[in-house]
KOLLUM-36979 format. One line per 5 residues: their letters; for each residue x, y, z negated of C-alpha. Coordinates in steps of 0.1 Angstrom, whole numbers. Layout:
% KOLLUM-36979
a = X,Y,Z  ...
% end
This chain:
% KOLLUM-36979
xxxxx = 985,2684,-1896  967,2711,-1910  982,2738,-1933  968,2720,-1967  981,2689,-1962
xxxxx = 1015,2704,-1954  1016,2718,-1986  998,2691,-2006  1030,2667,-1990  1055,2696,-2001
xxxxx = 1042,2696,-2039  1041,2662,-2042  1078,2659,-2029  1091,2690,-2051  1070,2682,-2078
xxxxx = 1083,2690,-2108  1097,2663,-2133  1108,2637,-2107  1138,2625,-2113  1164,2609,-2091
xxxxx = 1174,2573,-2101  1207,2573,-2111  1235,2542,-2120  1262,2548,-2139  1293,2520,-2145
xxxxx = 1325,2522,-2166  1353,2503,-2161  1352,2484,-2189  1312,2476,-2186  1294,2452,-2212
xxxxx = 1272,2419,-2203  1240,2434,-2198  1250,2470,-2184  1237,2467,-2151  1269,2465,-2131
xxxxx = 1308,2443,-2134  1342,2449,-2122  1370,2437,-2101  1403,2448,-2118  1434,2448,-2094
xxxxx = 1466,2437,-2098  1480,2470,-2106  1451,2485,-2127  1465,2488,-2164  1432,2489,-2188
xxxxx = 1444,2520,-2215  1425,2523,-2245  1417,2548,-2273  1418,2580,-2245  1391,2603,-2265
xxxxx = 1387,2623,-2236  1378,2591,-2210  1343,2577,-2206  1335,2561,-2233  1374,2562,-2246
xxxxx = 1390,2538,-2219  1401,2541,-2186  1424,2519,-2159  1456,2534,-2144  1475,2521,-2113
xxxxx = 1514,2532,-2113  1518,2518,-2083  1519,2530,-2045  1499,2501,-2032  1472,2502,-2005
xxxxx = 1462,2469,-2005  1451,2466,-2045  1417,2486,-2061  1396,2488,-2079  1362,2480,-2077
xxxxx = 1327,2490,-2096  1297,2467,-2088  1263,2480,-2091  1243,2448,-2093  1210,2471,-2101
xxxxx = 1217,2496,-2074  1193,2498,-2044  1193,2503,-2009  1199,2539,-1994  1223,2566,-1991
xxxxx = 1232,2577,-2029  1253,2606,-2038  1287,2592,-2055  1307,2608,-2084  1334,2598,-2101
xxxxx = 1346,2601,-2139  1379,2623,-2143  1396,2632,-2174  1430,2622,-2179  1463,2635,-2174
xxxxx = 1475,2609,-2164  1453,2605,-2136  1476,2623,-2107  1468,2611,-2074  1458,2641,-2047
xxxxx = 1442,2622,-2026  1423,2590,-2045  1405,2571,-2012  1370,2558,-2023  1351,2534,-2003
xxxxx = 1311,2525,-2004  1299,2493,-1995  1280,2461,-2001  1292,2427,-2008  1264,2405,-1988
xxxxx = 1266,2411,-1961  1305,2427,-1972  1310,2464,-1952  1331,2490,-1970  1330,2528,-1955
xxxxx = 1348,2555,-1963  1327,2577,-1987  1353,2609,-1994  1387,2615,-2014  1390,2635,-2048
xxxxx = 1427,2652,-2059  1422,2631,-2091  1450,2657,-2102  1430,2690,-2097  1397,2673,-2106
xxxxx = 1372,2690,-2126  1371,2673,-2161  1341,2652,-2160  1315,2641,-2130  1331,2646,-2095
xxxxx = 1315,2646,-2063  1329,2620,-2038  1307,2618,-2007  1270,2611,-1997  1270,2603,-1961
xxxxx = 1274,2570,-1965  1242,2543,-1961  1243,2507,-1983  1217,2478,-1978  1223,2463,-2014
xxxxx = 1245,2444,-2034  1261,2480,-2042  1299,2484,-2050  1326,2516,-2046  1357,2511,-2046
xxxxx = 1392,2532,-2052  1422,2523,-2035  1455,2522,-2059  1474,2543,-2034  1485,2583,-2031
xxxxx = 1482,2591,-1991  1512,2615,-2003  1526,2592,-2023  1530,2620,-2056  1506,2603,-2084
xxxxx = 1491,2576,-2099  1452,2566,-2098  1432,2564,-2123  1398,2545,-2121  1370,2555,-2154
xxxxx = 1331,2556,-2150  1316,2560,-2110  1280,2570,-2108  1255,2567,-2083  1223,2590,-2076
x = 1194,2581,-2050
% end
C-alpha cells in the first residue's frame, strides 16, 4: 500500500464525529426499551433510590452462587463490546460482583471481569472487554460475594461496540 492510502484508511477510521454504538438497560426496563430481564430468586426490586438509574435498583442479601441476575440486550449485535455497569448505592457492598457475557442461542456465558461494587466509582463502571458474543446478547451478575462480606446490587449495564 502506498503512503496515501495509508492515511486516507487512518482518517476515515479516526474520523472525527463517529460514534461508537452503545446499549444501555435498567433493571426495571419498559416494553419497547430494547432489552428485558431475568430477576432471580433473591433479587429484591427497591424503589424511590434518587441516586440509582433512573430511581430503582435490585439488591440480593443473599450469599448464593447459583441465583442472578440477568440484563438481555435483544438489540445488541455481534462483537466484542466494552461492558459497564451502573453503581450508586450504599447498599450495594459486594467486593468482588462476578459478571458474565454471553448469548442465549446458541447459550455460552464467559467471564467478562469483577467490580468491588463497594469501592465503585458512583456511576458507569468498567467491567471487561475481552470477551466476544455472536448475538442474542445478555450479562449477567451472579448474587454471590467470593468473600462472602456484601450484598449485590444489580442497576443499569451498558454495552459499547
Amino acid at each position: 500500500m502506498g503512503g496515501v492510502t495509508i492515511l486516507a484508511m487512518l482518517s476515515v477510521l479516526l474520523a472525527p464525529g463517529a460514534s461508537a454504538k452503545t446499549y444501555t438497560c435498567d433493571n426495571d426496563p419498559v416494553s419497547g426499551s430494547g432489552c428485558s430481564d431475568y430477576n432471580g430468586s433473591t433479587f429484591v426490586y427497591k424503589s424511590n433510590q434518587s441516586s440509582s438509574y433512573n430511581d430503582d435498583h435490585r439488591l440480593s442479601t443473599a450469599q448464593d452462587e447459583d441465583d442472578y441476575y440477568i440484563w438481555y440486550f435483544d438489540e445488541a449485535t455481534a462483537g466484542t463490546p466494552e461492558v459497564y455497569v451502573y453503581l450508586n448505592s450504599a447498599s450495594f457492598t459486594n467486593r468482588e460482583a462476578h459478571y458474565y457475557l454471553g448469548t442465549t442461542d446458541p447459550y455460552t456465558s464467559e467471564y467478562v471481569g469483577a467490580v468491588n461494587q463497594y469501592t465503585a466509582d458512583e456511576g458507569w463502571n468498567f467491567v471487561g472487554d475481552d470477551v466476544t458474543v455472536t448475538g442474542d446478547v445478555e450479562l449477567m451478575v451472579i448474587a454471590y460475594d467470593y468473600d462472602r462480606s456484601g450484598d449485590t446490587g444489580a442497576d443499569a449495564a451498558r454495552l459499547v461496540y
